[in-house]
C-alpha positions as CSV (number, residue, x, y, z in Angstrom):
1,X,28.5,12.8,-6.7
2,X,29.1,16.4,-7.0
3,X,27.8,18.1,-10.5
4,X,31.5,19.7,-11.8
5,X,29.4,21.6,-14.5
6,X,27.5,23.6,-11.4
7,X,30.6,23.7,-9.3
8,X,32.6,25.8,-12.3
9,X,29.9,27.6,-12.5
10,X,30.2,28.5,-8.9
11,X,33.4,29.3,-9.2
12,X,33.1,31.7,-12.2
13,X,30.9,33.7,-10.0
14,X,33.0,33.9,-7.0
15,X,35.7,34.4,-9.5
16,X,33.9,37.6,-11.4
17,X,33.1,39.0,-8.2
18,X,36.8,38.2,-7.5
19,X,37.7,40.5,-10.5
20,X,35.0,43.7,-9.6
21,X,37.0,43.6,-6.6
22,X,40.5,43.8,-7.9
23,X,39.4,46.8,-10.2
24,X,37.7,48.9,-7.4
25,X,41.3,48.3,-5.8
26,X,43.1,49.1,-8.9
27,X,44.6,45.7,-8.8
28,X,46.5,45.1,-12.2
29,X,48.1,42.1,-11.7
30,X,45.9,40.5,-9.7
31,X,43.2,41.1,-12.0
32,X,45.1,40.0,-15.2
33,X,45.5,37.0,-13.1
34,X,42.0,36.3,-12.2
35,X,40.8,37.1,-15.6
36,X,43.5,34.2,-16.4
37,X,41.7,32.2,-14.2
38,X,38.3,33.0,-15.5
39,X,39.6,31.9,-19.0
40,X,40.4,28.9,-17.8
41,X,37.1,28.1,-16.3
42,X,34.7,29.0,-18.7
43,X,37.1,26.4,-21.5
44,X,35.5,23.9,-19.1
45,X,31.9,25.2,-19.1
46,X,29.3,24.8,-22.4
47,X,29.1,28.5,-23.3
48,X,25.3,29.1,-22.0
49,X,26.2,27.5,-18.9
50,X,27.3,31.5,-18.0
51,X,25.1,33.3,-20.0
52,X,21.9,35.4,-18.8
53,X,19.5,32.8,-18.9
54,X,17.5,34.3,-21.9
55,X,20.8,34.5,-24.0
56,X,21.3,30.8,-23.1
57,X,17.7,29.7,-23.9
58,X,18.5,31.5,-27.1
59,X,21.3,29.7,-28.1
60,X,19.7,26.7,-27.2
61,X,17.2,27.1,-29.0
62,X,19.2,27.4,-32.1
63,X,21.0,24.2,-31.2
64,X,24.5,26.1,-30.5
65,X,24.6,25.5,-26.6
């Protein structure tokens, strides 16, 4: 069975790197459509599932993640 929490977080990565890319190209639309995409994804994902791991283990350990 494949974990859907680790494979949105997967593609949040790819799609970040995605969105570095379209601004070094200058790529407006295609950015505003990534960062559409991004949205999207992260709804899916608790929010310390893409957090800096200390920011996460914060949260956590307040009980908000």
């Amino acid at each position: 069975m494949i974990d859907s929490a680790q494979k949105r977080g997967e593609l949040i990565g790819h799609l970040e790197a995605a969105l570095e890319l379209a601004d070094e190209l200058n790529g407006g639309r295609t950015g505003f459509l990534i960062e559409q995409a991004l949205d999207e994804a992260r709804e899916r994902v608790p929010v310390a599932a893409h957090l800096p791991s200390e920011a996460a283990f914060f949260l956590r350990s307040l009980g908000r993640a």
